[in-house]
Phi, psi and omega in degrees: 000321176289337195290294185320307179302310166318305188284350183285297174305003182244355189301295181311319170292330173282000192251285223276358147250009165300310190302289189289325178292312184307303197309310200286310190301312180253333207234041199297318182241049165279120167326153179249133157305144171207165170301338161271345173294129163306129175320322177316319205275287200306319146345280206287341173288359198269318184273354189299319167325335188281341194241143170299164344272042176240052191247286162337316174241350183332329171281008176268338163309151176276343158333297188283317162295349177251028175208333166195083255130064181301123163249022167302156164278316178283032170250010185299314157348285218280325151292335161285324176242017149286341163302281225320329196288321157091039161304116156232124195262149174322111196282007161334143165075344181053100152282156206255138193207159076042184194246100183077034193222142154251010173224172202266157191313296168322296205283341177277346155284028158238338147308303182318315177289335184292295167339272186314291178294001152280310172315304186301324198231344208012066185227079186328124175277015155253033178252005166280105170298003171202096202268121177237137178246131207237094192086098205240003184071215190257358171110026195270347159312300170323310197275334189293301185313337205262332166321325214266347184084005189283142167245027171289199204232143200228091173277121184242145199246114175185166216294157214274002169301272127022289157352277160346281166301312127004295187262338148326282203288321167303310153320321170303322197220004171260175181265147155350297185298326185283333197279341172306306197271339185287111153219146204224123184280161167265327181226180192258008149284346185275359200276131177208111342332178151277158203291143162225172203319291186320348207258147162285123216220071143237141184236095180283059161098015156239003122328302197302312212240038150262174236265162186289311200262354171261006181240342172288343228227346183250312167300330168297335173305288193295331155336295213255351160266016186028050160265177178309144174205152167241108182252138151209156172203125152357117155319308198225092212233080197082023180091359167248146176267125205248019148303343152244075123241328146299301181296000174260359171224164152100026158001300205277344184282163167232128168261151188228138185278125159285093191252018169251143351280202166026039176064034191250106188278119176216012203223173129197159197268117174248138188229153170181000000 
């Protein structure tokens, strides 16, 4: 156990010097982030990842490791038991990993949200025909759901950078057939059908941080269509507080306080 803990303490200094070796080797003439780059900007670096030669290393940007890549230790669990479980993720992108953990950090937080919304709703996720994800990251949801064996229809709704990249690494790593069933909207008016009751919704903390007149204009959608939903949202975003604006819908719903890591509440999970 101690042995473990050692290495665990060596994962951060070992990230932020993965980080600094990357930046040099691969990612020398990558635009750089800052606090004045426009979302628009930040887009198009999601996609420029999408293209050689930085498709190879693309989970080693530092971009992609601060913004959608969890690198937390308490998802470490969730990843041993997606092995045991007998998961094995795709090593596309050379993903950044623990000492001895074979599937990456990320994907065992996104296992976790599958996990937590089953236990809750007991409600299997292949029993949906039509999964739509709001905000899909570089795709490791999209590729974990398609492990689960779902043959539904899997809509992801999301920006045209972003994209870019999504469907790179998906193609890269799904069967034909998962890659079939895949389609991707720029907004969630763009969805055909329109959400209905049957259909699954998820948005892991990207409702929360699009601008107050488009999430207000997407919770009322899920609102009136009473679908299914994996929810989780901020408290708190850019200075707003998005705690009465969640809480004024999904009555009918269950909330889970989020509190990892270290017990620190800043979140919460809506299932239904």
């Amino acid at each position: 156990m101690r042995l473990f803990n050692f290495q665990d303490s060596l994962y951060r200094p070992k990230l932020k010097l993965l980080k600094i070796i990357s930046k040099n080797l691969y990612f020398r003439k990558f635009p750089e982030r800052t606090k004045w780059t426009k979302w628009s900007e930040i887009d198009n670096n999601f996609g420029l990842l999408s293209s050689d030669p930085y498709f190879n290393k693309f989970r080693r940007c530092k971009l992609l490791i601060e913004t959608m890549d969890y690198q937390k230790l308490d998802a470490k669990k969730y990843s041993k038991l997606l092995k045991s479980n007998g998961f094995r993720e795709p090593k596309i992108g050379s993903p950044v990993k623990p000492f001895m953990l074979r599937n990456s950090l990320n994907a065992g937080h996104q296992y976790r949200h599958i996990i937590k919304y089953t236990k809750s709703t007991n409600i299997s996720i292949n029993s949906y025909k039509r999964i739509i994800e709001f905000g899909g990251g570089y795709g490791c949801m999209r590729w974990l759901i398609s492990q689960h064996k779902y043959e539904g229809k899997y809509e992801i709704v999301e920006n045209p950078g972003i994209k870019k990249l999504q469907e790179r690494y998906l193609r890269s790593s799904l069967a034909p057939s998962d890659i079939e069933r895949t389609n991707w909207n720029q907004t969630v008016k763009d969805l055909v059908p329109i959400l209905k009751l049957d259909d699954l919704f998820i948005g892991l903390w990207s409702v929360s941080e699009t601008p107050t007149d488009l999430m207000l204009e997407i919770l009322e959608n899920l609102e009136i269509s009473n679908c299914h939903l994996l929810l989780a949202f901020q408290h708190s975003f850019n200075g707003r507080d998005n705690r009465p604006h969640f809480n004024n819908y999904f009555r009918n719903a269950t909330r889970e306080e989020i509190a990892y890591p270290a017990n620190n509440f800043h979140s919460t999970y809506i299932f239904r």
